[in-house]
N, CA and C atoms as an extended XYZ file, in Angstrom:
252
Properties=species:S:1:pos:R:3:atomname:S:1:resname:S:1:resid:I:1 pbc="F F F"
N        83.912       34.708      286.592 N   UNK     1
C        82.632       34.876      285.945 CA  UNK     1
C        82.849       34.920      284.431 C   UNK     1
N        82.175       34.350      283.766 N   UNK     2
C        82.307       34.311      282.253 CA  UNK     2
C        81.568       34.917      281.607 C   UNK     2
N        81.778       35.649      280.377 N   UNK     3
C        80.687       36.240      279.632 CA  UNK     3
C        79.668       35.961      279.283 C   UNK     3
N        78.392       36.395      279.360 N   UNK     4
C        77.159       35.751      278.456 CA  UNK     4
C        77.421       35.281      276.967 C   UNK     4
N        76.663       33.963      276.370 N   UNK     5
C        76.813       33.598      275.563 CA  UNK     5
C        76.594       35.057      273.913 C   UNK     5
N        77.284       34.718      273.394 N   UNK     6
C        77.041       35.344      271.774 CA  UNK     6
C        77.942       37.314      272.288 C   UNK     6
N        78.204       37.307      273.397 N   UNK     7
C        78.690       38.936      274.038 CA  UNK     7
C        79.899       38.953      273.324 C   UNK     7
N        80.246       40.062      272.370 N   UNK     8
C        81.774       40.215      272.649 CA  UNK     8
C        82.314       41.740      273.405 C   UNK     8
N        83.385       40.907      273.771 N   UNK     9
C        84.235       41.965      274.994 CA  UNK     9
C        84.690       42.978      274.419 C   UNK     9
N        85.008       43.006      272.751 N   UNK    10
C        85.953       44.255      272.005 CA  UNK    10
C        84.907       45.251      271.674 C   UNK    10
N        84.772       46.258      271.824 N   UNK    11
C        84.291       47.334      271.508 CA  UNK    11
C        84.672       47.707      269.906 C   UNK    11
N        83.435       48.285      268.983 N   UNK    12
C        83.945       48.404      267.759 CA  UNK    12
C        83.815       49.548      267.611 C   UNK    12
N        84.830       50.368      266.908 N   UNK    13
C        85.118       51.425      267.342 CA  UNK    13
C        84.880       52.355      266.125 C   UNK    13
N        85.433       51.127      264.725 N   UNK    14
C        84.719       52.210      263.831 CA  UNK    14
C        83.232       51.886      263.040 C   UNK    14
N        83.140       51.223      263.574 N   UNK    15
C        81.292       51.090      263.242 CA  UNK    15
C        81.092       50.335      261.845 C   UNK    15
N        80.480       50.937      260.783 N   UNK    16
C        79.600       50.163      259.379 CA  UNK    16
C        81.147       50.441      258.554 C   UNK    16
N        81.668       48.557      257.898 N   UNK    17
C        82.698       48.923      257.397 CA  UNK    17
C        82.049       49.487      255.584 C   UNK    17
N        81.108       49.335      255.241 N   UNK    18
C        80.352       50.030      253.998 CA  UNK    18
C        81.266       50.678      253.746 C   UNK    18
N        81.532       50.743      252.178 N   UNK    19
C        81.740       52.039      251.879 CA  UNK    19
C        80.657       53.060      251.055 C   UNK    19
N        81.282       54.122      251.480 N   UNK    20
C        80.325       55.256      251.171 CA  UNK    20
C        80.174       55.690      249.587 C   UNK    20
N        79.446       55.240      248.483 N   UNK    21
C        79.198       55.595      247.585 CA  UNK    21
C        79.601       57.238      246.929 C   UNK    21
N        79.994       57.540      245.293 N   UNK    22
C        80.199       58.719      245.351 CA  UNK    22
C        79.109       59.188      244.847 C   UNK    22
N        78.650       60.271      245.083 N   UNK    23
C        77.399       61.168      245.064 CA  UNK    23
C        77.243       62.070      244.327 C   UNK    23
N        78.757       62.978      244.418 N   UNK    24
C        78.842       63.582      243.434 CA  UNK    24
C        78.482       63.808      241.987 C   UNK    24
N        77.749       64.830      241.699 N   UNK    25
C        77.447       65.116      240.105 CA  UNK    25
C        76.553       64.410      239.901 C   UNK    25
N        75.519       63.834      240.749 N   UNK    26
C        75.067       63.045      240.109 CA  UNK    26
C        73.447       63.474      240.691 C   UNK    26
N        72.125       63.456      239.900 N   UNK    27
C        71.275       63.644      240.384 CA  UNK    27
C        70.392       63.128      241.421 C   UNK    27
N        69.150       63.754      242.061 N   UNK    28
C        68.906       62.939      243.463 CA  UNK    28
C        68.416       61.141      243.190 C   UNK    28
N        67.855       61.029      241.332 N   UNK    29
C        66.915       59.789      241.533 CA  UNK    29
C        68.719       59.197      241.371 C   UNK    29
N        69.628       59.342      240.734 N   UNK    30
C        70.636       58.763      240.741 CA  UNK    30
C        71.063       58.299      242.134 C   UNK    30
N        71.520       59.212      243.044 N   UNK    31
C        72.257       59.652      244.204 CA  UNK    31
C        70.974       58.356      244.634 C   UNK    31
N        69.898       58.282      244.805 N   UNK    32
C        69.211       57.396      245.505 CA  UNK    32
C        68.740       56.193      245.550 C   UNK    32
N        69.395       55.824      244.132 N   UNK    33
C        69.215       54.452      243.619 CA  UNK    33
C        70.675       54.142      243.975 C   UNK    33
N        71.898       54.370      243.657 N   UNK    34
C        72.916       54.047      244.258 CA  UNK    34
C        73.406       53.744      245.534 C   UNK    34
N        72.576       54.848      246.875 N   UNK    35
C        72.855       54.714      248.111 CA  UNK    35
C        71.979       53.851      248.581 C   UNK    35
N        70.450       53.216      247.734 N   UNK    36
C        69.733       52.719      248.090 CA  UNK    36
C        70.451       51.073      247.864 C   UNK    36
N        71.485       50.779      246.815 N   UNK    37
C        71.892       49.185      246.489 CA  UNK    37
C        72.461       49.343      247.135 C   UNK    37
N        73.551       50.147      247.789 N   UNK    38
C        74.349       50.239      249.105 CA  UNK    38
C        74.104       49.207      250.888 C   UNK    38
N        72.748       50.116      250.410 N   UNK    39
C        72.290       50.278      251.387 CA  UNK    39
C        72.649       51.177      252.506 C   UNK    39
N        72.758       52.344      251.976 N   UNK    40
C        73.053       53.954      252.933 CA  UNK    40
C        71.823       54.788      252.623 C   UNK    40
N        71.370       55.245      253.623 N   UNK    41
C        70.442       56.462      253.777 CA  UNK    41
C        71.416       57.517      253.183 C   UNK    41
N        70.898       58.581      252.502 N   UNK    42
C        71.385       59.848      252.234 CA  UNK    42
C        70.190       61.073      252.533 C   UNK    42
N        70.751       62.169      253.222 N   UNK    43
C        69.914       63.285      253.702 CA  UNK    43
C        70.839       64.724      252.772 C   UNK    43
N        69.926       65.470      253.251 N   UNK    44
C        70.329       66.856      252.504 CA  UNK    44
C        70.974       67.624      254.249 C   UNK    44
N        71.694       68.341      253.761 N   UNK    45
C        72.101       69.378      254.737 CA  UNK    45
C        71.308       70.734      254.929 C   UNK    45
N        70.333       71.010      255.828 N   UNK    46
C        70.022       72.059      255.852 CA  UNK    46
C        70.600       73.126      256.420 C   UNK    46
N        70.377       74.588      256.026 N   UNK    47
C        70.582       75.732      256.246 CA  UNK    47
C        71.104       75.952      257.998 C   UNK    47
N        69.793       74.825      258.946 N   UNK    48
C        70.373       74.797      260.737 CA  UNK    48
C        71.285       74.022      260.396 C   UNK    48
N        71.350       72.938      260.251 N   UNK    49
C        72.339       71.765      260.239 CA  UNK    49
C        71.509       70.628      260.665 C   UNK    49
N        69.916       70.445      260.250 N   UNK    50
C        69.167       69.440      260.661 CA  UNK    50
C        68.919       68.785      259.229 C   UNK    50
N        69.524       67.767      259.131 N   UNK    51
C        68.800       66.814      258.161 CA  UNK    51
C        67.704       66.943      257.517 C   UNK    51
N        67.395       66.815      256.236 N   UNK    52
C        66.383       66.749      255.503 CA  UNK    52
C        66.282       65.822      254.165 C   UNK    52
N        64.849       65.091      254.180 N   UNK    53
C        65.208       64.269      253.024 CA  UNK    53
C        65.546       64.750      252.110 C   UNK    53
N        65.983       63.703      250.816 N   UNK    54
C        66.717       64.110      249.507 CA  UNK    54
C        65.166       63.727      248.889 C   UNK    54
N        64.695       64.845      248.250 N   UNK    55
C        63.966       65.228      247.206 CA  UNK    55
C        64.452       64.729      246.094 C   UNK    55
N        63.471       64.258      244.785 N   UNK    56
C        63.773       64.147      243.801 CA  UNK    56
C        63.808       65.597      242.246 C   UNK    56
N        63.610       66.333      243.398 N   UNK    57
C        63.164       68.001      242.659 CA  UNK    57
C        64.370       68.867      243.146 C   UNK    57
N        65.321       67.843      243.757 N   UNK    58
C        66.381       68.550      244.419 CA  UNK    58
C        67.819       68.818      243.295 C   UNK    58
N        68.758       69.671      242.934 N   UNK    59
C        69.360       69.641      241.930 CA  UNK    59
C        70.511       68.804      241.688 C   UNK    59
N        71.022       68.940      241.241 N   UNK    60
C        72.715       67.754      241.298 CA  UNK    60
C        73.408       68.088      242.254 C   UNK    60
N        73.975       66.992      243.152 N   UNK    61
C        74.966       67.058      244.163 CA  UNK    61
C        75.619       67.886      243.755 C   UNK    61
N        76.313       69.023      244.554 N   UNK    62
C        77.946       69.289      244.663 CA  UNK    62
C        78.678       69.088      245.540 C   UNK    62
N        78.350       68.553      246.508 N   UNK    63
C        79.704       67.640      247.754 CA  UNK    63
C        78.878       66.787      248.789 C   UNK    63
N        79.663       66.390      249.650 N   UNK    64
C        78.970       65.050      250.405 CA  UNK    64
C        79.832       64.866      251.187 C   UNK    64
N        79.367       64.698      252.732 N   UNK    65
C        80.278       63.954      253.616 CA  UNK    65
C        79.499       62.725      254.420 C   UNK    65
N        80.460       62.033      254.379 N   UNK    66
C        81.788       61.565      254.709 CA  UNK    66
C        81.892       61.603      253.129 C   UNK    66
N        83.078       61.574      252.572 N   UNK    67
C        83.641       61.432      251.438 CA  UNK    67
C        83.258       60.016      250.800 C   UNK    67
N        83.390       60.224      249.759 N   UNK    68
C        82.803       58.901      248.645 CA  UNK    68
C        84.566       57.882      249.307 C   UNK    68
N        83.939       56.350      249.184 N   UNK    69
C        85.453       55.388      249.205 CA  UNK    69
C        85.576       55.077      250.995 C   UNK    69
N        85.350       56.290      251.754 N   UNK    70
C        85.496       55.733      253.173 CA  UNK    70
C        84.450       54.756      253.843 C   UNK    70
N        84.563       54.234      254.833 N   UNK    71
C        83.833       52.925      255.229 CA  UNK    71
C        82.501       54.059      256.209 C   UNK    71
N        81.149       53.966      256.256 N   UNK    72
C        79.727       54.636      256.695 CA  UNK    72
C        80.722       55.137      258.531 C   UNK    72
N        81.326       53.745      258.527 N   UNK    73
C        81.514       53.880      260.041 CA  UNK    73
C        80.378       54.127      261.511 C   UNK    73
N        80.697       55.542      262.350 N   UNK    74
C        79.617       55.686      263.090 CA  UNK    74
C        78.397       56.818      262.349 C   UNK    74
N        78.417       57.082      261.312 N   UNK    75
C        77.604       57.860      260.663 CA  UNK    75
C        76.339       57.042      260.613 C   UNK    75
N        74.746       57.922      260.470 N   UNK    76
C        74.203       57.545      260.326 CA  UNK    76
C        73.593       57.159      258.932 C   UNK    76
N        74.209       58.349      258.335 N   UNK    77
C        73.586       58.264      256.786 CA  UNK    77
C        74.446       59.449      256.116 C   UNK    77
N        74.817       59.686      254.863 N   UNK    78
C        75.500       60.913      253.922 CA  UNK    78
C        74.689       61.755      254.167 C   UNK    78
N        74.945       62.735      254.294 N   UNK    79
C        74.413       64.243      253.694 CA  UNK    79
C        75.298       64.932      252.839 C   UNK    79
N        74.528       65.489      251.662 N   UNK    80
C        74.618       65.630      250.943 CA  UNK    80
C        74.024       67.288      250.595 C   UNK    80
N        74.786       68.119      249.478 N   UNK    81
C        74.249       69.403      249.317 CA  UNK    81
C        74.026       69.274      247.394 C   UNK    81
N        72.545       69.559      247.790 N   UNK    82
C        72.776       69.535      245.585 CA  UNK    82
C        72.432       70.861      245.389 C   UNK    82
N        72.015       71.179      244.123 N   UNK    83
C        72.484       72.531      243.482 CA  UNK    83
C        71.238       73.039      243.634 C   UNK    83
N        71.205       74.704      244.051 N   UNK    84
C        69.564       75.427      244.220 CA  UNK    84
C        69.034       74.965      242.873 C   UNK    84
C-alpha cells in the first residue's frame, strides 16, 4: 500500500524552525512590532500561568521564554514578563 499523495511519513519533531526574537528591554509597542515582522505571537505571563495579551500600557520586558536566538519550535507564541 502506498502513501497518499503530498503525506510525509517523518514526523517533525521540532516544529517552527523561526527564530525567536529578543524581547528583552524593550517596550511592549517595540516587543510587538518586532514579533509581529517575525511573525510570532507574544503573550504576557500571568500570575495562574494563563496567557494574557501584551498591552501597550504594559512596562519593559524583563525576561522571556523560550529564549531570544532559539527556533519557536512546538511553542505557540513567547511569553513574556514586563515591568509593574
Amino acid at each position: 500500500m502506498r502513501p497518499a499523495r503530498g503525506v510525509n511519513r517523518y514526523l517533525d519533531y521540532y516544529g517552527d524552525p523561526r527564530p525567536i526574537p529578543d524581547l528583552v528591554g524593550r517596550t511592549p509597542p517595540e516587543a510587538l512590532a518586532v514579533a509581529n515582522a517575525v511573525g510570532v505571537e507574544v503573550v504576557v505571563g500571568g500570575p495562574d500561568g494563563d496567557p494574557r495579551p501584551l498591552r501597550r500600557d504594559h512596562g519593559r520586558i524583563q525576561r522571556q521564554h523560550p529564549a531570544a536566538g532559539r527556533p519557536l519550535g512546538q511553542a505557540s507564541w513567547v511569553v513574556v514578563w514586563p515591568a509593574e
